[in-house]
C-alpha positions as CSV (number, residue, x, y, z in Angstrom):
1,X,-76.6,5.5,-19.9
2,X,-73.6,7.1,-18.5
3,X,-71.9,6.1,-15.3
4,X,-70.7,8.3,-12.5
5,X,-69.2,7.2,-9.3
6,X,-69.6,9.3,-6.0
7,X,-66.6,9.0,-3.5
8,X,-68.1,9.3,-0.2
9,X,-65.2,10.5,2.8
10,X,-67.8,12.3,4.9
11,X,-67.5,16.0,6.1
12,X,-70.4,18.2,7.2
13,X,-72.6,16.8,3.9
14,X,-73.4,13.4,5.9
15,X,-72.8,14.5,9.6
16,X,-75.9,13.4,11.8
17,X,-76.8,15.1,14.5
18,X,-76.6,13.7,18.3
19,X,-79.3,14.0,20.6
20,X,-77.4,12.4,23.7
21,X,-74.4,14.2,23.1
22,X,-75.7,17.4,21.4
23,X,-73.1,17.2,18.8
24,X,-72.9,16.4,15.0
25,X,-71.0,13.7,13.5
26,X,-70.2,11.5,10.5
27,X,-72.2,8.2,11.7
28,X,-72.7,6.4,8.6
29,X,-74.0,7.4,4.8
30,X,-76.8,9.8,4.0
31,X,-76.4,10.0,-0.2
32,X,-78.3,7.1,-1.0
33,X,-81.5,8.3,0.0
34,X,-80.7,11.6,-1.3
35,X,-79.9,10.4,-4.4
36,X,-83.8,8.4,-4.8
37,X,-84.6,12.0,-5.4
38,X,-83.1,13.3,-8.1
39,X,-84.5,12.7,-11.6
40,X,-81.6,11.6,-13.6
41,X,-82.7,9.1,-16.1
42,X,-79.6,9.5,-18.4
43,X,-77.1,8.6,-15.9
44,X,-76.3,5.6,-13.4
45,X,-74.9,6.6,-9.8
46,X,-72.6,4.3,-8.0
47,X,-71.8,5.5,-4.3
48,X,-69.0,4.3,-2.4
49,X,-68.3,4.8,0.5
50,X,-64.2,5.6,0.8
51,X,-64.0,6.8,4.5
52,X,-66.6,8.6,6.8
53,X,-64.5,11.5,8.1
54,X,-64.8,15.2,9.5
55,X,-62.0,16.7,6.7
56,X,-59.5,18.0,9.6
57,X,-59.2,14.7,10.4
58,X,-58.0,13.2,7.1
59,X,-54.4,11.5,7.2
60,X,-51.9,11.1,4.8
61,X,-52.8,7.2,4.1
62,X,-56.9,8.5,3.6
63,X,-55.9,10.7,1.2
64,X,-53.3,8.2,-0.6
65,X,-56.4,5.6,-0.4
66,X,-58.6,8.8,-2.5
67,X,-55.9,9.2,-4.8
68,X,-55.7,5.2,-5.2
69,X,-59.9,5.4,-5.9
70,X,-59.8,8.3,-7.6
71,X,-57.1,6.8,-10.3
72,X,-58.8,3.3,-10.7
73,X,-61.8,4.6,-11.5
74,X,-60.0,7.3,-14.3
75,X,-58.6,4.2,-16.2
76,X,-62.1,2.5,-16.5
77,X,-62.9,6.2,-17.7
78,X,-65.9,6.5,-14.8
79,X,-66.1,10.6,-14.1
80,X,-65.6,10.9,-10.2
81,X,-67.9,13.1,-7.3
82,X,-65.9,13.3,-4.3
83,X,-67.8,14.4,-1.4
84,X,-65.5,16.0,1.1
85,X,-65.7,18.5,4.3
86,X,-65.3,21.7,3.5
87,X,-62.5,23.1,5.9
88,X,-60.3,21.1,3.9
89,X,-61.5,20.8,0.6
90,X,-59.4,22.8,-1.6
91,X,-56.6,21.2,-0.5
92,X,-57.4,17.4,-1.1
93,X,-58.5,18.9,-4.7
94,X,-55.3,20.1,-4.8
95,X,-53.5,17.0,-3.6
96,X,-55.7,15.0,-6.1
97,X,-55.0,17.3,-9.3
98,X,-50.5,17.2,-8.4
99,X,-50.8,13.4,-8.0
100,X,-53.2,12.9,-11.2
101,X,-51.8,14.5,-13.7
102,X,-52.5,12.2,-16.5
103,X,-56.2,12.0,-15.7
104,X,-58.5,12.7,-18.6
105,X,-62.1,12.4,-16.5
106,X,-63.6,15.4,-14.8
107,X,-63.3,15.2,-10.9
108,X,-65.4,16.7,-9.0
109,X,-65.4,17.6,-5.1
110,X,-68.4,19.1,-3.1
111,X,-69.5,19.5,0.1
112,X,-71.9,20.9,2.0
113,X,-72.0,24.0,4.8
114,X,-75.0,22.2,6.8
115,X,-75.4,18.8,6.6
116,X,-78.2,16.6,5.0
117,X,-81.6,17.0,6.5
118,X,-80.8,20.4,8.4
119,X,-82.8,23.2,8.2
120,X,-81.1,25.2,5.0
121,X,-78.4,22.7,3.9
122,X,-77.1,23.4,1.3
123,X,-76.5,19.4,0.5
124,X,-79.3,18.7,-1.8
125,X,-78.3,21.7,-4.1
126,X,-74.5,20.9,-4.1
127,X,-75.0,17.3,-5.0
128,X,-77.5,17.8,-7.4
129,X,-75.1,20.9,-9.4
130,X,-72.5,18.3,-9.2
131,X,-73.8,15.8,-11.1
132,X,-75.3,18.2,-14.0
133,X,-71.6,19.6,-13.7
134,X,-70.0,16.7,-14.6
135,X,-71.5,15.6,-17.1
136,X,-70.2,18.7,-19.3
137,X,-66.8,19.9,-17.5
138,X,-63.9,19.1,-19.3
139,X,-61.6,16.6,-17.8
140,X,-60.3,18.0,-15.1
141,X,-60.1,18.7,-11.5
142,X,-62.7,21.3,-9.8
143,X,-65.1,22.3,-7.2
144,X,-68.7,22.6,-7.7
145,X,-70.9,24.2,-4.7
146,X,-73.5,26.8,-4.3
147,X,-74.1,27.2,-8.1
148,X,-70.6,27.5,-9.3
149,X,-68.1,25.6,-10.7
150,X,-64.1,26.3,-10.1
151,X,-61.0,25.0,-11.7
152,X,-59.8,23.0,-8.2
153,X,-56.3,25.1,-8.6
154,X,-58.2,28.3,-8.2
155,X,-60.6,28.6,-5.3
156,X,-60.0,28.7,-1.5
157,X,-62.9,28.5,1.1
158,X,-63.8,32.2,1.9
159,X,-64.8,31.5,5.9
160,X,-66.4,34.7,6.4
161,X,-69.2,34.4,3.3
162,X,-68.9,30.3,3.7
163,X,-68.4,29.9,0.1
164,X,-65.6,28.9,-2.2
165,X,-64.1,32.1,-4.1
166,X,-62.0,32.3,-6.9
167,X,-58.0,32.2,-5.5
168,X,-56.6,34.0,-8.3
């Protein structure tokens, strides 16, 4: 049985919405109840929980304390999902892949454009390509959302389609 780790920071993927308020917001961890639903008898999944953050509000120390994570878990050779916001996504990829270069596990980030338990989220999908995606991706860096994979050094966020597009 293989082991993969999901790095939990938060963005729109485990927002929950607020009645009082009207508002969403990153109040605690969603994944582990999504993951009792997936059928994935060949692999163990390990969530942790790294921060629980909108992505436009990640600092310079959370992203040091991915990157810390992220490189523990490469030398025990345990491939990485990074769940992440979206706005800001190609960037911590980015971040992860100039600070990382001797990695040799795959890493992947996804998000979600509506959160867990909304009407049309896209969560369920995204997690659920992710971990079929890792378990055949070369080592690497990359982002894996709406059925597609990209090399994390060649996709932005396309606003207007709310999809990740090839940069190059």
């Amino acid at each position: 049985m293989r082991r993969i780790t999901i790095l939990s920071t938060g963005g729109t993927i485990e927002k929950s919405y607020v009645e009082a308020s009207g508002t969403v917001k990153n109040l605690g961890p969603k994944l582990p109840d999504v993951l009792k639903q997936l059928r994935s008898s060949n692999v163990e999944i390990v969530i942790e929980s790294v921060m629980d953050k909108d992505s436009l509000d990640l600092t310079a120390s959370d992203l040091l304390a991915l990157l810390v994570r992220v490189w523990a878990l490469s030398n025990q050779q345990i491939p990485v999902i990074v769940t992440h916001g979206t706005d800001t996504m190609a960037q911590t990829a980015a971040y992860l892949e100039q600070n990382l270069i001797a990695v040799d596990i795959p890493v992947v980030l996804t998000g979600a454009m509506v959160p867990l338990g909304f009407e049309n989220s896209d969560a369920m999908q995204n997690i659920t390509e992710s971990v079929m995606a890792i378990q055949f991706v070369k080592p690497g860096f990359y982002i894996v959302m709406h059925g597609e994979c990209h090399r994390a050094n060649q996709v932005k966020k396309d606003v207007e389609s709310s999809r990740f597009v090839s940069s190059e």
